[in-house]
C-alpha positions as a Markdown table, in Angstrom:
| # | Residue | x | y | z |
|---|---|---|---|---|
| 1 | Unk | 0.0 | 0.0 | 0.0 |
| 2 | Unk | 0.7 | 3.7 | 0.1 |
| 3 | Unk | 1.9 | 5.7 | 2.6 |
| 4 | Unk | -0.6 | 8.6 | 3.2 |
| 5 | Unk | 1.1 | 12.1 | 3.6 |
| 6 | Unk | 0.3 | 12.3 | 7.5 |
| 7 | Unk | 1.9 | 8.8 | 7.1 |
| 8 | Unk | 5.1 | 10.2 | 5.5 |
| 9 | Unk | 4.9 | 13.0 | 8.4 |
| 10 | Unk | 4.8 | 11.0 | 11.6 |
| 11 | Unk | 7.7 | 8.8 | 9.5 |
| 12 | Unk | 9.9 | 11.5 | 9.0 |
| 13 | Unk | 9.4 | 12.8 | 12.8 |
| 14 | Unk | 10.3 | 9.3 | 14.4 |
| 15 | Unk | 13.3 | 9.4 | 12.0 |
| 16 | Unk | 14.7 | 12.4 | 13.3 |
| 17 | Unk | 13.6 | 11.5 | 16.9 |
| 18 | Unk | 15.9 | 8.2 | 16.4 |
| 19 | Unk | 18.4 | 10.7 | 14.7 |
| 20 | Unk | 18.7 | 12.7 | 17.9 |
| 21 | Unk | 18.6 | 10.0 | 20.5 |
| 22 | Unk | 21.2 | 8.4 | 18.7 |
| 23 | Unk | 23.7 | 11.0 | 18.8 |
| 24 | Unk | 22.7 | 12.2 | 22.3 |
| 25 | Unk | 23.2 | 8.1 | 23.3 |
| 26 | Unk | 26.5 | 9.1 | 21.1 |
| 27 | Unk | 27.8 | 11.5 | 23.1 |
| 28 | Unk | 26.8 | 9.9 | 26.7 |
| 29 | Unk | 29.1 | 6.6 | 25.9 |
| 30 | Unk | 31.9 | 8.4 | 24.4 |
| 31 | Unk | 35.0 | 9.1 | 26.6 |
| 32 | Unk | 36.2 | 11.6 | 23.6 |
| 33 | Unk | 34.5 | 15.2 | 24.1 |
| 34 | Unk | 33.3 | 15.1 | 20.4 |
| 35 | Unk | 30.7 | 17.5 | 21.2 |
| 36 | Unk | 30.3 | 20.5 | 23.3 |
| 37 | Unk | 27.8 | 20.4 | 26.0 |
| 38 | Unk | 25.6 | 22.7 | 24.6 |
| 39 | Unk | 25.7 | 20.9 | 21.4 |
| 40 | Unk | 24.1 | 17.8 | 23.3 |
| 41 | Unk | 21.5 | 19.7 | 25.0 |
| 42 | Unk | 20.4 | 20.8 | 21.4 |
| 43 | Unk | 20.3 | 17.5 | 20.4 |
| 44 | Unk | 18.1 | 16.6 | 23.5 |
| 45 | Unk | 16.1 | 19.7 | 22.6 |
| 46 | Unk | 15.2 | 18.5 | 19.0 |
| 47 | Unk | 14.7 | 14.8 | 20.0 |
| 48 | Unk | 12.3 | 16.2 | 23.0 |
| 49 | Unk | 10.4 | 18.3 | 20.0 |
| 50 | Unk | 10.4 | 15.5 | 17.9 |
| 51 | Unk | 8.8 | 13.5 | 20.5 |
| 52 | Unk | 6.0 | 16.2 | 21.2 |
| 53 | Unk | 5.3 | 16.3 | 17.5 |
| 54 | Unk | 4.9 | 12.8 | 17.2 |
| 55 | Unk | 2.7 | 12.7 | 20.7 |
| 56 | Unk | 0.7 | 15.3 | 18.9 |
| 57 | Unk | 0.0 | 13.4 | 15.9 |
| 58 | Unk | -0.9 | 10.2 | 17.3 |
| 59 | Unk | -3.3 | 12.3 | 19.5 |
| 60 | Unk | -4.8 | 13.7 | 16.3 |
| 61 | Unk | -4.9 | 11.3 | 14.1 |
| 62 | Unk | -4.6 | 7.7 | 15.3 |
| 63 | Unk | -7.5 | 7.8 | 17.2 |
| 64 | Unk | -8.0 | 4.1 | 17.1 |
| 65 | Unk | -4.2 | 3.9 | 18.3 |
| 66 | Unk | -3.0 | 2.3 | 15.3 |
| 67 | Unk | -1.4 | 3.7 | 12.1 |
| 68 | Unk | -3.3 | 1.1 | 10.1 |
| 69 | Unk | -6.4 | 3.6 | 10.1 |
| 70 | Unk | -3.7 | 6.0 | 7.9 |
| 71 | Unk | -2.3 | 4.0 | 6.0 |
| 72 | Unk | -4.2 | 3.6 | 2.1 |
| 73 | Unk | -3.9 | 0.2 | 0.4 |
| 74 | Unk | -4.1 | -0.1 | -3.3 |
């Protein structure tokens, strides 16, 4: 099937919400300072906007609590 555009949204959002927790996990188990502290609270930041976004889209649209509902089969 097709991914519906509010499909492709919520995709995208937990893409970059793994993208941020990854480098903030990242930066925790490294023993090199490879990034500046502020540089991991921004990352912390987008992944805690990312997860607010997603939060508020599930809220909207999955009202059934499953992405089935969204998703259009040909």
């Amino acid at each position: 099937g097709n991914l519906t555009i509010k499909d492709e949204q919520l995709s995208f959002l937990i893409r970059m919400y793994v993208h941020f927790s990854v480098l903030n996990y990242k930066k925790n188990q490294s023993n090199v300072n490879w990034v500046s502290e502020s540089l991991r609270e921004e990352y912390k930041k987008w992944r805690n906007i990312c997860l607010q976004e997603i939060k508020d889209y599930e809220k909207e649209f999955c009202k059934e609590e499953s992405l089935k509902s969204e998703i259009e089969v040909e």
